[in-house]
N, C-alpha and C positions, 0 to 999 in steps of 0.2 A: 562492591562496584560503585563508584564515583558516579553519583546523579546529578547534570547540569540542566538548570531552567535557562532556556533565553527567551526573551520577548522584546518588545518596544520599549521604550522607556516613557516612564507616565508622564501623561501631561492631564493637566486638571480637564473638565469639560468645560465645563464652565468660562473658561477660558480660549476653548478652542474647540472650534465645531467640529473641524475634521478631526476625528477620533483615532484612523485607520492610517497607518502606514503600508499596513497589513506584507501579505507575504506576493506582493507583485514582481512580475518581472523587472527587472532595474538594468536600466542602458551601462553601457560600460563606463566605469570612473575610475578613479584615482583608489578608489578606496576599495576597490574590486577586481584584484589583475586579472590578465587577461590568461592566466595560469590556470584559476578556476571558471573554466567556462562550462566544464562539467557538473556543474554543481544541481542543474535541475533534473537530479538522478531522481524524487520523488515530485510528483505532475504537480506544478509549479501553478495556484490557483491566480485570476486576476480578478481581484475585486474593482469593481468599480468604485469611486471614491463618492461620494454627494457633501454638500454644503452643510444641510441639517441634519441632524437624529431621525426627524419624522421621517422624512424623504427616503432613508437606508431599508434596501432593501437585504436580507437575511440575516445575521448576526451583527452584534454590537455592542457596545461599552462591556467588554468583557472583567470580570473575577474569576479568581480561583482557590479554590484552599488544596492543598498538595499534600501526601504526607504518604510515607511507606506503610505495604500490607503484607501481607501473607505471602503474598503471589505476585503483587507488583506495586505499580505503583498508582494508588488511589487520587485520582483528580475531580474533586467538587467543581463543577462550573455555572457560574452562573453570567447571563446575559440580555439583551432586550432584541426579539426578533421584530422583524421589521420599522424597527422606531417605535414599536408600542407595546408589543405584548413581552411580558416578563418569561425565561426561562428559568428552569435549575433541574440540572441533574449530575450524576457523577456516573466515573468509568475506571475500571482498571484495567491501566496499560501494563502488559506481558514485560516484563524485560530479560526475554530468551536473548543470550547471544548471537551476534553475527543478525541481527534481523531489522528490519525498518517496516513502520505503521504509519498510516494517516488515519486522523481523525474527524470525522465529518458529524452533523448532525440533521438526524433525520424527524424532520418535522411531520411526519405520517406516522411517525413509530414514537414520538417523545423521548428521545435519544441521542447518544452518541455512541455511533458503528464505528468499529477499526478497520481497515483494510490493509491487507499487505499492501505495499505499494508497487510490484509489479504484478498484480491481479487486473484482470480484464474489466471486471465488475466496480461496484464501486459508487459513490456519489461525484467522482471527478470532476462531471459537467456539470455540477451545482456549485462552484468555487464560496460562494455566499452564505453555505454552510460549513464551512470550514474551520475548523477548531484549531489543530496543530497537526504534528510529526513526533515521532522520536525515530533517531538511528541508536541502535545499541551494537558494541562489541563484545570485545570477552574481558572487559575492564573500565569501560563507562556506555553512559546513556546519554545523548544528549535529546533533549525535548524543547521543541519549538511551541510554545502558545500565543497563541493569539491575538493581539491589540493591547492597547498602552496599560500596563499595568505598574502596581507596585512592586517592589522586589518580594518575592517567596523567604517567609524564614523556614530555617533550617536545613537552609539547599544555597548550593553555589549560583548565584544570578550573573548571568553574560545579558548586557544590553546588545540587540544588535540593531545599528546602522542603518538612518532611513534610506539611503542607497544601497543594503544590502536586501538580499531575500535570505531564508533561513537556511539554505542548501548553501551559499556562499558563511554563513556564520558557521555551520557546522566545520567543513574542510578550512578554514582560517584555524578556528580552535586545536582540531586535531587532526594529525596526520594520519593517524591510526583509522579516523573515518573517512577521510578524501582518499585513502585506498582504498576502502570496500567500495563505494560510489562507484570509483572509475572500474573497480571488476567487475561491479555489479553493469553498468552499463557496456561495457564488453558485452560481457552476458548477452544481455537483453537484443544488441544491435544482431550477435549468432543467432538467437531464439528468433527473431522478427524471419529470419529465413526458412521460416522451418513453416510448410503448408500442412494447416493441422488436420484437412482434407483425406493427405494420404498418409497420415498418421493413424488416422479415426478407423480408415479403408483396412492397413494394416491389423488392428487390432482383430476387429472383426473376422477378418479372412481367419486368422491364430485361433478366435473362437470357433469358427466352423470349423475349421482342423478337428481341434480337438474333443468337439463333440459328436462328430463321426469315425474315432475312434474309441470315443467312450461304449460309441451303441455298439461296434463292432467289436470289442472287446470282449462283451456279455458281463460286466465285473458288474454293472449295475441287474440287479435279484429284482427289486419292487417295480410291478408292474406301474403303479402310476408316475413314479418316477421316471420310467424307462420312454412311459408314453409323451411326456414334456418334452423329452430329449428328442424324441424323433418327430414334437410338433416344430420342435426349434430348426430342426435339422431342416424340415420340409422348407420354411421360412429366410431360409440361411440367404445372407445377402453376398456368398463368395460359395455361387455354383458352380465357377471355374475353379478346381484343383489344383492347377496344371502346376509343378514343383516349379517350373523354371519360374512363372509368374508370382508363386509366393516368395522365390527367394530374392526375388528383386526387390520385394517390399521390405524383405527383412534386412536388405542394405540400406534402406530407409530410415528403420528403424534406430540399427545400429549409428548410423550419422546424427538420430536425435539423441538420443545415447550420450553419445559422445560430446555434444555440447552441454551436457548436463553432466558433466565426467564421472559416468556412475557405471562407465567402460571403456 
């Protein structure tokens, strides 16, 4: 599997306060058709920019050292949080096929979390924490880090474009990932319909089903076992039975089903 690093392209400090081009949203240009406007398939953080080091709030003047593992691929990072205090730690990113991660860093934990990127969960709204991405297929990776760096040896380096954000670098690069994006946001836009309320309801009612056939079955022998089932049963949050009202759930069901094409 082909591994791509992209990042900013380094600019000394020393020479230039603003460190951060980072992974902001960018107005439409010339250097960003309006082809890809899909591109913020993974939540797209805004750093705010400051003048000084001291001034920055969450991450900054980012390093890395990069190099393949076992299981993935290992990234040393090192950085300065909030303009003063020194970080370092490392992570290994997964590179399962077909999948995409963010990387944040959690300053309560001394760490860097991955998150799938359409999990609910998440550091999202800490954008300041922000490390990278990677999207992987079934024949490359591409991984977005962080702020103005050197090029990585022994890896293919993509500069991307202070008018780009790194969802626009990735679909530029390959075609093979600006399809998964746009499925993947299909996806997601049928998911967003789905009320996990009466999915939850569903579930439920299916367990009380079928643990008031368990009891009435008799297949359960051990008494304290038997005694759980019928404290659960007592408990049960679908005292209505009624078939016609389960099966209308279980059309529910099947519609979540269905967008998840695993029916």
């Amino acid at each position: 599997m082909e591994v791509v690093l992209m990042h900013r392209r380094y600019v000394d400090h020393k020479s230039s306060p603003s460190e951060e081009a980072d992974d902001k949203q960018m107005p439409p240009s010339k250097a960003e058709p309006a082809t890809v406007k899909n591109v913020d398939l993974l939540p797209i953080p805004t750093v705010q920019q400051k003048v000084t080091a001291s001034a920055m709030q969450g991450l900054g003047q980012f390093s890395y050292d990069v190099r393949m593992g076992a299981t993935g691929l290992i990234v040393g990072v090192q950085a300065i949080m909030n303009g003063r205090a020194p970080i370092k730690t490392r992570m290994v990113v997964p590179l399962d096929p077909w999948t995409k991660l963010s990387f944040y860093y959690h300053p309560g934990l001394g760490r860097i979390q991955l998150y799938d990127s359409d999990s609910l969960g998440g550091l999202n709204n800490a954008p300041e924490y922000y490390v990278g991405r990677v999207v992987v297929t079934d024949s490359e990776a591409l991984v977005y880090l962080r702020g103005r760096i050197k090029d990585i040896p022994g890896f293919k380096n993509i500069i991307v474009k202070d008018e780009q954000n790194s969802g626009s670098a990735f679909t530029t690069y390959s075609s093979k990932v600006k399809h998964f994006i746009e499925a993947n946001i299909a996806r997601q836009e049928q998911l967003s319909h789905i009320d996990l309320h009466k999915q939850i309801s569903y579930l439920e009612g299916q367990v009380d089903v079928l643990t008031k056939i368990i009891i009435q079955s008799g297949i359960v022998r051990n008494p304290e076992q038997l005694e759980l089932l019928k404290e659960a049963d007592r408990f049960s949050l679908c005292e209505n039975l009624d078939a016609k009202a389960l099966r209308k759930k279980m059309q529910y069901k099947k519609f979540v089903r269905g967008i998840d094409k695993l029916c």
